[in-house]
BASE-863969 format. One line per 4 residues: number of its first residue (from 1); their letters; for each residue x, y, z of C-alpha. Coordinates in Angstrom, 1 decimal, decimal comma, always signed. Example, Ala and Ser with C-alpha at 12.3 -4.5 7.8 and 13.67 -1.06 7.14 Angstrom:
<recs>
1) AS) +12,3/-4,5/+7,8  +13,7/-1,1/+7,1
</recs>
This chain:
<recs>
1) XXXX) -5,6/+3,8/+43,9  -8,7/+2,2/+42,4  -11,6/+1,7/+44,7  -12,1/-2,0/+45,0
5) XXXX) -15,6/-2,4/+44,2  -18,3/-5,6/+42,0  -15,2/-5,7/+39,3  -14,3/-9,1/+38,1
9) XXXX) -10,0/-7,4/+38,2  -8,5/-3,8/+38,9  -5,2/-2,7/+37,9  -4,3/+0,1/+39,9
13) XXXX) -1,3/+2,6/+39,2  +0,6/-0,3/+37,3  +3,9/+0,5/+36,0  +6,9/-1,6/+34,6
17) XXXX) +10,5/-1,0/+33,4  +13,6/-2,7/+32,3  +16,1/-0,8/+33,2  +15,4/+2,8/+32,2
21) XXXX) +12,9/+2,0/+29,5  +9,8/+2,5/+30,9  +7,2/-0,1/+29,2  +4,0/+0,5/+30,6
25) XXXX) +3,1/+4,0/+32,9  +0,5/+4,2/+35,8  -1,9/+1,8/+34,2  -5,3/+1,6/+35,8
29) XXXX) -8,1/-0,3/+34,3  -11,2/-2,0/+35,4  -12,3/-5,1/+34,3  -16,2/-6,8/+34,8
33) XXXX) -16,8/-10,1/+35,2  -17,5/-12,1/+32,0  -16,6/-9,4/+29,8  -14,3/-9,7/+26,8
37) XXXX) -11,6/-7,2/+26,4  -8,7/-6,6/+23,8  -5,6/-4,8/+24,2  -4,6/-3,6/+20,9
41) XXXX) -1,7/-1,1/+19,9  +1,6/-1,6/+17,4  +4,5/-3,4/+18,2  +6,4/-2,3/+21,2
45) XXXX) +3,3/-0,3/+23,1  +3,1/-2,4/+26,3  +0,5/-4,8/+25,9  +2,2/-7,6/+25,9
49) XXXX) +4,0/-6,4/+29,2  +0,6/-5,4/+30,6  -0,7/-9,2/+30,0  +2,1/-10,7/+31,7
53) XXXX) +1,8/-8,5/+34,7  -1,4/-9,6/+35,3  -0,6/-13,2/+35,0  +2,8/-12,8/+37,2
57) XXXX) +5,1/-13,6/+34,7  +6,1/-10,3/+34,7  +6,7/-8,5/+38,4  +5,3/-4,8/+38,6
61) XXXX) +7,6/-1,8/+39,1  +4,9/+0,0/+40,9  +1,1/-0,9/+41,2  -1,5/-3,2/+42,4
65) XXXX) -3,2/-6,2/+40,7  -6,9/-7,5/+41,9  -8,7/-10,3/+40,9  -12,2/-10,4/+42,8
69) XXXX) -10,9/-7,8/+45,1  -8,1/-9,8/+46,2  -4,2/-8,1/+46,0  -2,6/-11,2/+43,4
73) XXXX) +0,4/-8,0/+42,8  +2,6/-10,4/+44,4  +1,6/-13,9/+44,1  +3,3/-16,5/+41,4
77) XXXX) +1,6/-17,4/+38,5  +1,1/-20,6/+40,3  -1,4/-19,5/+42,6  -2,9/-16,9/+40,4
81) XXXX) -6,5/-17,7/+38,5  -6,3/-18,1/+35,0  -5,4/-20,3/+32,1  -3,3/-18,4/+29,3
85) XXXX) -2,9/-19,0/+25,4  +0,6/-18,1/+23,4  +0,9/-17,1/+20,4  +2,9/-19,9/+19,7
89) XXXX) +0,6/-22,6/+20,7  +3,0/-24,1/+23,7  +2,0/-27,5/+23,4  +3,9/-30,8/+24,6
93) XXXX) +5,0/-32,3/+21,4  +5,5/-35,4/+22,9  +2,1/-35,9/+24,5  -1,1/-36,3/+22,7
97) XXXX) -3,7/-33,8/+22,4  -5,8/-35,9/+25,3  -2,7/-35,5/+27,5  -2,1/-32,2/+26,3
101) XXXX) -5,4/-31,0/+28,0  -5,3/-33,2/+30,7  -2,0/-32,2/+32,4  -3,2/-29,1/+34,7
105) XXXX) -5,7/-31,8/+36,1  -3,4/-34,5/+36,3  -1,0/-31,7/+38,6  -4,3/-31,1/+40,6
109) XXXX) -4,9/-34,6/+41,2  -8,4/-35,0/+39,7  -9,6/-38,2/+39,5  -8,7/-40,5/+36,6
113) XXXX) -12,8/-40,7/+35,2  -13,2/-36,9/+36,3  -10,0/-35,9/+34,3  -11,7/-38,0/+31,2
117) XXXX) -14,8/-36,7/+31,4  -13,5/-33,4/+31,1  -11,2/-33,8/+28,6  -14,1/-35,1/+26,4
121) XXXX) -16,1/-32,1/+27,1  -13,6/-29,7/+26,1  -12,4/-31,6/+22,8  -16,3/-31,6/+21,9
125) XXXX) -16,6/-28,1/+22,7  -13,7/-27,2/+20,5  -14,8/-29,9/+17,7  -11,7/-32,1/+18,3
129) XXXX) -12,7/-35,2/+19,8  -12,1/-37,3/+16,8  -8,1/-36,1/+17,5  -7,8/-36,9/+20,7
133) XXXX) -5,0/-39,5/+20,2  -3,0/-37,3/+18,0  +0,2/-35,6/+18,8  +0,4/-31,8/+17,9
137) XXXX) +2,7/-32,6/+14,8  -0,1/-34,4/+13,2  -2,8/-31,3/+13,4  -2,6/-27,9/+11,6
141) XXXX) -1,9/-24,8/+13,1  -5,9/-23,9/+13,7  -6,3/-27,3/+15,5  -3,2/-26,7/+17,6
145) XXXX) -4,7/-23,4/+19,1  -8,0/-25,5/+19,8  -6,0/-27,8/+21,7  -3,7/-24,5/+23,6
149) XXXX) -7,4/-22,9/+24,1  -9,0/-26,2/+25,5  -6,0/-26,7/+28,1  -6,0/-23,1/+29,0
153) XXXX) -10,0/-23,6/+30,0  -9,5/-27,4/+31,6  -9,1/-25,9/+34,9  -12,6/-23,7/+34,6
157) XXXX) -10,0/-20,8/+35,4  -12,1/-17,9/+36,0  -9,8/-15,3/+33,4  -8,8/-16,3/+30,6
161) XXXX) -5,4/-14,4/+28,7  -5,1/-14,6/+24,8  -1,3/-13,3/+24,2  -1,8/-12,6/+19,9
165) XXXX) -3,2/-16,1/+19,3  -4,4/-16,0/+16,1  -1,6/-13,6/+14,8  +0,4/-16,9/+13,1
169) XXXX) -2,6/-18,3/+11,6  -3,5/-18,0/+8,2  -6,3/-15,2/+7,3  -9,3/-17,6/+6,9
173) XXXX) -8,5/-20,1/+9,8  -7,8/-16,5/+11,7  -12,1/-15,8/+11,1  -12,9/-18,9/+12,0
177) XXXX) -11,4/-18,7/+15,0  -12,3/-15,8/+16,0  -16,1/-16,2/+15,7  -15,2/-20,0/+17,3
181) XXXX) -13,3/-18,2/+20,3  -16,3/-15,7/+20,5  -18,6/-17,9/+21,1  -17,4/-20,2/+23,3
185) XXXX) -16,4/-16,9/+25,7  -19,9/-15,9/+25,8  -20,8/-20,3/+26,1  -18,8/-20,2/+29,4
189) XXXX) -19,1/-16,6/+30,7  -15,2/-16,3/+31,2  -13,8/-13,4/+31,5  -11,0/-13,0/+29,1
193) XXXX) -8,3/-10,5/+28,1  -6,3/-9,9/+24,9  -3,1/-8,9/+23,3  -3,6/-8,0/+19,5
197) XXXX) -2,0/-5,5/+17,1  -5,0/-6,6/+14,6  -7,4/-3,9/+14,8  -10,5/-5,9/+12,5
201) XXXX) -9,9/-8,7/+14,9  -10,4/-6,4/+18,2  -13,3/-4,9/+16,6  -14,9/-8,2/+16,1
205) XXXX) -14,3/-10,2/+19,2  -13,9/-7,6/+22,2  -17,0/-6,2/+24,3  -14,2/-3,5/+24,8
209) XXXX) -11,2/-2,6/+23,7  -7,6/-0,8/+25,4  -5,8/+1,1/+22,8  -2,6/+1,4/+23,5
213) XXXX) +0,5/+3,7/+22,5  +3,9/+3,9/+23,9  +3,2/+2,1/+27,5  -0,4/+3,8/+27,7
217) XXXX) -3,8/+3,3/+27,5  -4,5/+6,7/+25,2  -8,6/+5,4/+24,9  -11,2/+2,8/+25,8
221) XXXX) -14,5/+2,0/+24,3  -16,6/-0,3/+22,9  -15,9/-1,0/+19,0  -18,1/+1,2/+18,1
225) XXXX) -17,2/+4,1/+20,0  -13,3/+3,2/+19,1  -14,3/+3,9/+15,4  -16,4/+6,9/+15,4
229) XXXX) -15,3/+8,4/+18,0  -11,4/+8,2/+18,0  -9,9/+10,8/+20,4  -6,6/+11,4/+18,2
233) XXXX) -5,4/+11,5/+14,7  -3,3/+8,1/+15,7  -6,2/+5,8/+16,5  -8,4/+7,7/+13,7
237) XXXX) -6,0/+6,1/+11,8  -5,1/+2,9/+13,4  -8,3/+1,6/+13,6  -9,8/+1,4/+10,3
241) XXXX) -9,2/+3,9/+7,3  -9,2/+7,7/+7,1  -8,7/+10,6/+4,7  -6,5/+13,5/+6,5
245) XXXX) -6,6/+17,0/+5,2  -4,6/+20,0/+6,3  -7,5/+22,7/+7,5  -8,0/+25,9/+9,3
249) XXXX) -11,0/+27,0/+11,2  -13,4/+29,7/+9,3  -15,7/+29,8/+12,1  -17,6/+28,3/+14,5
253) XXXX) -19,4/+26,1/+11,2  -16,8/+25,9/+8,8  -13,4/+25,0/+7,7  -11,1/+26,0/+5,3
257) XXXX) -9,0/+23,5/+3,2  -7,1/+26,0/+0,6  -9,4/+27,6/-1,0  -12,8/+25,1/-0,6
261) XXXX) -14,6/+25,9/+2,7  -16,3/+22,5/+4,4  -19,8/+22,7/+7,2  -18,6/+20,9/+10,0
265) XXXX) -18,4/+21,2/+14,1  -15,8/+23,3/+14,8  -17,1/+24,7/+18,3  -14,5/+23,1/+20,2
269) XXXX) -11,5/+25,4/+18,7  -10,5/+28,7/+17,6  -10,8/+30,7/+14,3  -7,4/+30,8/+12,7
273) XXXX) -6,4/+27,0/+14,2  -4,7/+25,1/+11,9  -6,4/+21,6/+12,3  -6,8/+18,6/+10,0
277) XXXX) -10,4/+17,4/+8,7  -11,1/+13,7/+8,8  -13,2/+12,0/+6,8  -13,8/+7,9/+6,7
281) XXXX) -13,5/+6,0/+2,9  -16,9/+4,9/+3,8  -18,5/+8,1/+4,6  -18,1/+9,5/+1,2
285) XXXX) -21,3/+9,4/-1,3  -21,7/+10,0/-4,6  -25,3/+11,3/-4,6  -26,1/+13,8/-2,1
289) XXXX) -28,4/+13,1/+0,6  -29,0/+16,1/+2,7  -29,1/+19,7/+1,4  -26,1/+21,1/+3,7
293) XXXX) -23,6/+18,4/+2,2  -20,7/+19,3/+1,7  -19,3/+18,8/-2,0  -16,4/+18,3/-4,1
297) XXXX) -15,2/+17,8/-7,1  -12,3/+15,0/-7,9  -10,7/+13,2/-10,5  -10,4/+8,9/-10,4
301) XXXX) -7,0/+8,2/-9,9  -6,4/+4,4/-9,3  -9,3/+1,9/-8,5  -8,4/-1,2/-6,4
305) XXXX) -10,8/-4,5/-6,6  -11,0/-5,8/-2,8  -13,8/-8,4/-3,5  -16,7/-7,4/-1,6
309) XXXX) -15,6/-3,6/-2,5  -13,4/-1,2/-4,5  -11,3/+1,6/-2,9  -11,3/+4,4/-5,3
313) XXXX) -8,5/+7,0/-5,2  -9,6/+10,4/-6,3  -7,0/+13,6/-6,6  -8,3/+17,2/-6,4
317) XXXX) -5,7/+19,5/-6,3  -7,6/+22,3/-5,0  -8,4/+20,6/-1,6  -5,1/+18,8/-0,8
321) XXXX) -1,5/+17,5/-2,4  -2,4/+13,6/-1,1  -5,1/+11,3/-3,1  -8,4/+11,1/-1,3
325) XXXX) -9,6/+7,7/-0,5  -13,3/+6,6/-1,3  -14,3/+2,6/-0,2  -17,3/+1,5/-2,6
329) XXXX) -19,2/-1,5/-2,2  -18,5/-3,6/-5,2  -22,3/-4,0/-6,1  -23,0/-0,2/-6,4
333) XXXX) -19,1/+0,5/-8,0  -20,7/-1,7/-11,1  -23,6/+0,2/-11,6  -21,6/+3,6/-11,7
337) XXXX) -19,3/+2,1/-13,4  -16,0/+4,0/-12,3  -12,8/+4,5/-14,8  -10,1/+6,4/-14,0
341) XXXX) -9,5/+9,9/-15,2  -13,5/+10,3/-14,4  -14,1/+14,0/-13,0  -16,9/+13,4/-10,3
345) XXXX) -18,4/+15,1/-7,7  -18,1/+14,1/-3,9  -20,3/+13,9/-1,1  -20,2/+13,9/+2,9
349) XXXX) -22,4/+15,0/+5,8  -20,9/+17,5/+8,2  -22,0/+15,0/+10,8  -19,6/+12,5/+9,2
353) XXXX) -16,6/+15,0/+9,5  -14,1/+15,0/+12,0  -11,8/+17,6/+13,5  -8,6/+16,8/+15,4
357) XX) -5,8/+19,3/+16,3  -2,2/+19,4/+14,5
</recs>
């Protein structure tokens, strides 16, 4: 078990099953106060599970739940600490956003000019207080989460759970909301948990991030580290974009992809191991930078506007079977002024390539 120590909540050895499916294994975690964390992982990884644990919608198998170093494994929801956000919003559609808001108060007794007050601080805080006598039918889908996210914080809970909250949103309410939910988490200091299978949106709202795969948590990070410094070919690939190619270790510098050797790290395995060579979209150049670059050479196969850049697929038979994906900021695409069938050559750093095991 966990040590109990300054953590805002532990989970300790958490497992839970239904019936011989086994959805998430000997979970423990460690949570700080005020931090914000995301789960992320596909469909069907646990997370979900793992959130509703926590909040005691979901009873534990095995393992132990802390919040401020008291044992919640077995308490009800009820008497747990925290205000929660569904995907789908939850709302009363018969009451108005004001009584929306208002109703964990109301059950706690507050006061009638406390429960007002309140109210009016958390529609101003999520820039609704001009719909405060509206009923959730009469706002859009962004406004609706505002008014789920307000309620969820009317209580001051002090953990806030996001279960995929901006996953039925369209894309540019989703950025809005995200930056708005951001920065009203850092505002308040709450610490808050959540479920998301959107990698760009754990990357740009978490402090730290839980990836999961099939009922465990395979690494934890911060962004950063969760990008370049994925521990598998699977979250390589999950988070963000990457170039596979089949390799096998030269030596203890090089690898060998057919018949084009690459410099690169390879002190962690043996000669002989067959071994795939990652390389980001991003990290490939077309000028080279440093004298030890590695080079090669590759034919434009398909170029993809994106807006704010182009993904450029390039073939070169002599490295690999499968297209090799270069991302190119739009700006510096126009000055090189890429057409397919172009025969270019292709730069990265050996810092910028990765090895993973088969």
């Amino acid at each position: 078990m966990l040590e109990k120590n300054h953590s805002y909540l532990e989970v300790a050895n958490l497992s839970k099953s239904f019936g011989t499916f086994e959805a998430i294994k000997n979970i423990s975690i460690s949570i700080e106060e005020g931090e914000f964390v995301c789960f992320l992982g596909p469909s069907g990884c646990g997370k979900t599970t793992l959130l509703r644990c926590i909040a005691g919608l979901e009873i534990q198998s095995t393992g132990s739940v802390f919040q401020k170093n008291k044992d919640i494994s077995n308490l009800p929801p009820s008497n747990r600490d925290f205000g929660i956000v569904f995907q789908s919003y939850a709302l009363f559609p018969n009451l108005s956003v004001f009584s929306n808001i208002s109703y964990g108060l109301i059950n706690n007794k507050w006061k009638k000019a406390d429960v007002k007050n309140r109210v009016d601080e958390l529609l101003n805080l999520v820039n609704l207080i001009e719909h405060s006598s509206k009923y959730p039918s009469q706002l859009s889908g962004g406004e609706q989460q505002r008014v789920a996210l307000a309620r969820a914080l009317a209580t001051s809970p002090g953990l806030l759970l996001l279960d995929e909250p901006l996953s039925a949103l369209d894309l540019k309410v989703r950025i809005f909301l995200r930056k708005q939910i951001r920065d009203l988490q850092r505002k308040l200091g709450v610490t808050t948990i959540m479920v998301t299978h959107d990698q760009e949106e754990a990357q740009t709202m978490a402090d730290r991030i839980f990836v999961m795969k099939d009922g465990e948590i395979i690494q934890s990070g911060t962004p950063s580290e969760i990008y370049t410094k994925a521990n598998s070919p699977f979250i390589a690939a999950f988070i963000g974009s990457m170039n596979f190619i089949p390799a096998v270790i030269s030596n203890s510098k090089k690898v060998r992809c057919k018949s084009v050797e690459f410099n690169c790290d390879t002190s962690n395995f043996k000669e002989n191991e067959s071994v795939q060579l990652a390389i980001r979209p991003e990290d490939i150049q077309f000028k080279q930078e440093n004298s030890d670059d590695n080079i090669l050479s590759a034919k434009i196969k398909e170029i993809d506007f994106l807006g704010s850049y182009q993904r450029v697929y390039f073939e070169s038979k002599s490295l690999t079977d499968d297209l090799i994906i270069v991302d190119v900021p739009s700006s510096n695409a126009r000055k090189i002024k890429l057409a397919v069938n172009t025969e270019m050559n292709l730069f990265f750093s050996k810092e910028d390539a990765r090895i993973y095991s088969v």
